[in-house]
GUDO-588079 format. One record per residue (C-alpha): residue number from 1; residue in three letters; x negated, y negated, z negated. Coordinates in steps of 0.2 Angstrom, whole numbers, plus 5000, padded with zeros to 4 digits. Layout:
BEGIN
+-----+-----+------+-------+------+
|   i |  aa | east | north |   up |
+-----+-----+------+-------+------+
| NUM | ALA |    X |     Y |    Z |
...
+-----+-----+------+-------+------+
END
This chain:
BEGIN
+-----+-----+------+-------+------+
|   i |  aa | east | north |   up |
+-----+-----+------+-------+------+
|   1 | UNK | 4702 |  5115 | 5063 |
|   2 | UNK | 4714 |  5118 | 5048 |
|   3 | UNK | 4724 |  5136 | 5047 |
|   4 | UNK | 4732 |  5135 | 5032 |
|   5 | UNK | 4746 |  5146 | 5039 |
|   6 | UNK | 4733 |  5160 | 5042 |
|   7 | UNK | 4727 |  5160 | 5025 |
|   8 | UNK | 4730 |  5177 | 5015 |
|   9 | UNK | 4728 |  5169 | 4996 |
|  10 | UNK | 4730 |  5150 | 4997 |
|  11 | UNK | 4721 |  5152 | 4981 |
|  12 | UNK | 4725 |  5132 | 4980 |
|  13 | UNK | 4742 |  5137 | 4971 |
|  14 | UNK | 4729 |  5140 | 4956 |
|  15 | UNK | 4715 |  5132 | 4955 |
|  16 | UNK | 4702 |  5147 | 4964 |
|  17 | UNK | 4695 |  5142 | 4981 |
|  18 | UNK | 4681 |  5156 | 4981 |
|  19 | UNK | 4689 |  5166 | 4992 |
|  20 | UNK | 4697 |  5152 | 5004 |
|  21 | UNK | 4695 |  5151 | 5021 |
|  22 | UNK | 4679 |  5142 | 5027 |
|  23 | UNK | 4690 |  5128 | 5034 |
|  24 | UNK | 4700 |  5126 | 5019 |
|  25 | UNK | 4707 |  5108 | 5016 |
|  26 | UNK | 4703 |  5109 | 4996 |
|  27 | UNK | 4685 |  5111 | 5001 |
|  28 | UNK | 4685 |  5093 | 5010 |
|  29 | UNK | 4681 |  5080 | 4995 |
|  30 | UNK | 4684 |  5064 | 5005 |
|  31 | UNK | 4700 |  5069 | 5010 |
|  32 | UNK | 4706 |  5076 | 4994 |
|  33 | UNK | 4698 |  5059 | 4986 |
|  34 | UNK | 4706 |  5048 | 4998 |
|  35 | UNK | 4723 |  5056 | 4993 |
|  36 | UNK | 4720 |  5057 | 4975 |
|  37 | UNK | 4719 |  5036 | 4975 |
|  38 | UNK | 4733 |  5035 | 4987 |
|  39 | UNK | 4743 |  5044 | 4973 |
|  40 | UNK | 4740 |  5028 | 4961 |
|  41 | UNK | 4750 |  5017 | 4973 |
|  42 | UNK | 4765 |  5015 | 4960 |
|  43 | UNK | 4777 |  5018 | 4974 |
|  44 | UNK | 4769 |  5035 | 4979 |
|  45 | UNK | 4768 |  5039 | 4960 |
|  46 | UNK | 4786 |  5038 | 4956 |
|  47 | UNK | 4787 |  5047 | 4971 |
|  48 | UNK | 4776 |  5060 | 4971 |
|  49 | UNK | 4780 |  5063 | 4950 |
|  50 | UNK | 4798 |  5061 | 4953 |
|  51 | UNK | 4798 |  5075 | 4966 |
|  52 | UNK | 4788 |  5086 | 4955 |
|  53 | UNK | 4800 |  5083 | 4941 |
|  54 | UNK | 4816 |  5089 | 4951 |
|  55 | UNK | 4809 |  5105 | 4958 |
|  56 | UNK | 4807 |  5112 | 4940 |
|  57 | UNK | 4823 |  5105 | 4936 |
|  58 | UNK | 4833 |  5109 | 4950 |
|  59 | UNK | 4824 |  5125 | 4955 |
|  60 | UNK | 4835 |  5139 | 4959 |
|  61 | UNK | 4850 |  5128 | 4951 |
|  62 | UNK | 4854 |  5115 | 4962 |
|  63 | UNK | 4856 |  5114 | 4983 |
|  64 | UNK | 4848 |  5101 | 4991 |
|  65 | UNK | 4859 |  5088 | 4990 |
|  66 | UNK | 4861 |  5089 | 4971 |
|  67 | UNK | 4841 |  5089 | 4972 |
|  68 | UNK | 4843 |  5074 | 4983 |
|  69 | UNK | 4855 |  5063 | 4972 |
|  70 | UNK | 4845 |  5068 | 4958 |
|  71 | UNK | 4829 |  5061 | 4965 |
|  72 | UNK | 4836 |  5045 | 4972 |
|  73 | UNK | 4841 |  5041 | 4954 |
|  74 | UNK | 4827 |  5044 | 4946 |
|  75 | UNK | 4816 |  5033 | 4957 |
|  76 | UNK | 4831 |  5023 | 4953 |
|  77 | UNK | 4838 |  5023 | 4973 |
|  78 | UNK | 4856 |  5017 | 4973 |
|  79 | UNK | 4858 |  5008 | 4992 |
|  80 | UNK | 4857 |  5024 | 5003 |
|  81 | UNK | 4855 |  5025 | 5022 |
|  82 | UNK | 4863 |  5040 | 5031 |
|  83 | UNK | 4856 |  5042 | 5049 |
|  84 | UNK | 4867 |  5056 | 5057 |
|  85 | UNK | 4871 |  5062 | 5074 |
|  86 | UNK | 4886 |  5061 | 5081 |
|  87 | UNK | 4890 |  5078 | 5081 |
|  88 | UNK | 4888 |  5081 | 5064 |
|  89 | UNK | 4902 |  5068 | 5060 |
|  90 | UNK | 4914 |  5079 | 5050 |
|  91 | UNK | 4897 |  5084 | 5039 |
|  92 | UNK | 4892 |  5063 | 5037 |
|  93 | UNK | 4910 |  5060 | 5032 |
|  94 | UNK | 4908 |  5071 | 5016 |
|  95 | UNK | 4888 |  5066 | 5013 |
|  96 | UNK | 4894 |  5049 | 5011 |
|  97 | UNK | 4911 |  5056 | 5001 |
|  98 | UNK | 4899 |  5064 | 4989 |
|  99 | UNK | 4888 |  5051 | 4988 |
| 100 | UNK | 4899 |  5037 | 4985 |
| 101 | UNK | 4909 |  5046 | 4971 |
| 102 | UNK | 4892 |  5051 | 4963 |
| 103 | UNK | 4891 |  5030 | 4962 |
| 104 | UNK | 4878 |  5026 | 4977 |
| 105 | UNK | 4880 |  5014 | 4990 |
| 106 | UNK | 4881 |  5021 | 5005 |
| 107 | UNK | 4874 |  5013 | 5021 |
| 108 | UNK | 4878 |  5024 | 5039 |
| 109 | UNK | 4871 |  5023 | 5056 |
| 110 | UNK | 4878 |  5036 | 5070 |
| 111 | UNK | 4864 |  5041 | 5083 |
| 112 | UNK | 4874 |  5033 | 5098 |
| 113 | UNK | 4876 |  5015 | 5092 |
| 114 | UNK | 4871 |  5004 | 5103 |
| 115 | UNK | 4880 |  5013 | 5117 |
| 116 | UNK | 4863 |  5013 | 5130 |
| 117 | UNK | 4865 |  5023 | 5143 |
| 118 | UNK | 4852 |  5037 | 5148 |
| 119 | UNK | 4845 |  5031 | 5161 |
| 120 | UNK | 4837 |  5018 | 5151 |
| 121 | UNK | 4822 |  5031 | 5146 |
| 122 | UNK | 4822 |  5034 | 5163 |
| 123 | UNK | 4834 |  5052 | 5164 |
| 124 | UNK | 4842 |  5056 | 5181 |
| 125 | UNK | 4860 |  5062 | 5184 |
| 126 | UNK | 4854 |  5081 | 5184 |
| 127 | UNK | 4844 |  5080 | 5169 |
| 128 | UNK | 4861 |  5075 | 5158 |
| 129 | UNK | 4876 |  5088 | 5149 |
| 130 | UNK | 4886 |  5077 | 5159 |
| 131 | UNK | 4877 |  5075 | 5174 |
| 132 | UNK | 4879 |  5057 | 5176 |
| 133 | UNK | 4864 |  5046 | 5169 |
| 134 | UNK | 4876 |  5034 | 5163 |
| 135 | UNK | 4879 |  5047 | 5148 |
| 136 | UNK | 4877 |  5037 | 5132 |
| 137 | UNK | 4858 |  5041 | 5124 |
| 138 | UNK | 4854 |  5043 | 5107 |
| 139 | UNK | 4846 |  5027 | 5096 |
| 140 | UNK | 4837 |  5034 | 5085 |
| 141 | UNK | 4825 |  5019 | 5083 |
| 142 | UNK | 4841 |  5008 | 5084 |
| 143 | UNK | 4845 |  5017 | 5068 |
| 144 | UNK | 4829 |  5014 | 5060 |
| 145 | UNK | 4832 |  4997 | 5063 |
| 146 | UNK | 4848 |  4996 | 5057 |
| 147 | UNK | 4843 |  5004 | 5040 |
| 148 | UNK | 4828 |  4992 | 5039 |
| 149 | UNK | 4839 |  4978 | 5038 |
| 150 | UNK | 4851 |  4983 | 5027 |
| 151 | UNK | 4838 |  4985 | 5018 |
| 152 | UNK | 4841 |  5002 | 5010 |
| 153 | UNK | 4831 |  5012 | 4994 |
| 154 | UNK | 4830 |  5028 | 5002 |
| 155 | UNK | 4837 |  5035 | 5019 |
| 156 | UNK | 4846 |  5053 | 5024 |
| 157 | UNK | 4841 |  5062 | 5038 |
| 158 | UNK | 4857 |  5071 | 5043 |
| 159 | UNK | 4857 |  5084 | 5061 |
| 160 | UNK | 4846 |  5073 | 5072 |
| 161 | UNK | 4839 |  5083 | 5090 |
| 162 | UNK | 4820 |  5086 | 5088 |
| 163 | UNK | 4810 |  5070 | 5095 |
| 164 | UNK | 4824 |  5059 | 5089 |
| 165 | UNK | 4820 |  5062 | 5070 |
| 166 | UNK | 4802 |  5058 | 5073 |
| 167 | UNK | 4806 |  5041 | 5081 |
| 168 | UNK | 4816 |  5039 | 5064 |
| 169 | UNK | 4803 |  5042 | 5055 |
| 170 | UNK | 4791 |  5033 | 5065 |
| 171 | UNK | 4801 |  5015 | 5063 |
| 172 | UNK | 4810 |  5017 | 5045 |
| 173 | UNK | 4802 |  5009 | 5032 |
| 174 | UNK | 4813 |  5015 | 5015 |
| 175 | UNK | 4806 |  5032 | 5010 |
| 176 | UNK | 4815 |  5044 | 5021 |
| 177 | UNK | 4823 |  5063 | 5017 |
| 178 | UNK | 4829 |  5076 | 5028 |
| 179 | UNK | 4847 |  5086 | 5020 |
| 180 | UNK | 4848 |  5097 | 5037 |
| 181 | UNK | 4840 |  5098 | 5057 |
| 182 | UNK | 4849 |  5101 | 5071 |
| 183 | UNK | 4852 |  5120 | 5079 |
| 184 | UNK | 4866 |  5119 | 5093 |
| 185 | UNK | 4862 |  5138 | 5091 |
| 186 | UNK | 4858 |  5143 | 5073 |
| 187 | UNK | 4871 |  5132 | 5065 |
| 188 | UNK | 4859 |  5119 | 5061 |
| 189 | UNK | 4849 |  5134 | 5050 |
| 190 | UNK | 4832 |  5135 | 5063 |
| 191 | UNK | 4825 |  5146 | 5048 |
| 192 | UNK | 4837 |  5161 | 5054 |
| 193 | UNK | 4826 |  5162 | 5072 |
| 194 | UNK | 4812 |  5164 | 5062 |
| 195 | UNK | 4816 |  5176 | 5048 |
| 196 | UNK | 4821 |  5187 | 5063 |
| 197 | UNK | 4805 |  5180 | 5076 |
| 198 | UNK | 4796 |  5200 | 5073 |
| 199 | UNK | 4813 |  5210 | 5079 |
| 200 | UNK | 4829 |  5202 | 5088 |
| 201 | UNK | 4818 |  5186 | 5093 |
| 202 | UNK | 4803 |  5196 | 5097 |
| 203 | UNK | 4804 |  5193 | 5116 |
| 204 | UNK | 4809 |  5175 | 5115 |
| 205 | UNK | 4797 |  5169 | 5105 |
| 206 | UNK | 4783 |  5182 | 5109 |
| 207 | UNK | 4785 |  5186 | 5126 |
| 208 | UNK | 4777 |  5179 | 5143 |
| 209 | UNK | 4766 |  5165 | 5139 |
| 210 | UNK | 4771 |  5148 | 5145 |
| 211 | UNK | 4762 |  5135 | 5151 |
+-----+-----+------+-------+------+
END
């Protein structure tokens, strides 16, 4: 079993494994081999060098949407999708704003086209905020879709709720980038949990096992 988040030197960064865990992913040669020929795939080699080319020329200068414009145009990315949720429509507004006045094409999907009710995945009245299962549901896969034929370079992640983004991810097909998640509570900045998960959180996240 990998534990890469248990390891004191991730001695990978440079180039030493002597000291690495005994489970260390570096150590397997097939794996490592079967991804070093997946890298000469020319569309994972513009990505994979392009991506390396804006960290060390955006890092520590530019946020993540900068980082974000400047990748798509060097893979040379102009049609862009932006998968948002609804709630996060104000924030979607100024994404595509940016984007548009930095000259892409924006292409947007909102999580509840389609307008399916909830009871369609099979949710009772009491398992709704509204308490009617006629509440409209999220389409995430209905915004995969929708991207696939417009037939977009690169797709934007924007505030989707956790599962929702992985059915995104499972049924898009244009290399896909997340700009934020979303956190009802933390302002969509899950990260400020975990910078506090050993003091103010301790109890929530370490307490009583669940099951």
């Amino acid at each position: 079993m990998l534990k890469c988040a248990e390891c004191p030197h991730h001695g990978c960064q440079v180039h030493d494994v002597s000291n690495a865990m005994v489970c260390c992913p570096t150590k397997n040669g097939e794996i490592q081999q079967q991804a070093s020929e997946l890298y000469k795939d020319p569309e994972n080699y513009t990505l994979a060098h392009n991506a390396a080319v804006v960290e060390a020329e955006g890092y520590g200068r530019l946020c993540r949407m900068e980082e974000i414009m400047l990748f798509a145009r060097k893979c040379g990315y102009n049609r862009i999708g932006l998968i948002f949720c609804v709630g996060l429509s104000d924030e979607a507004r100024e994404v595509s704003k940016i984007l548009t006045h930095n000259g892409f094409d924006v292409v947007s999907a909102v999580c509840k086209n389609g307008s399916d009710p909830k009871s369609s995945v099979g949710l009772k009245d009491e398992e709704t905020l509204s308490g009617c299962a006629d509440e409209v549901m999220c389409n995430p896969i209905g915004q995969a879709l929708l991207m696939n034929s417009e037939h977009t370079d690169m797709n934007i992640i924007l505030g989707l709720c956790v599962g929702h983004d992985s059915l995104v991810m499972k049924y898009v097909e244009a290399p896909t980038t997340v700009l934020a998640v979303k956190d009802r509570v933390m302002g969509h900045n899950p990260l400020a949990a975990i910078y506090v998960a050993e003091s103010y959180y301790k109890k929530r996240f370490f307490g009583k096992k669940k099951k």
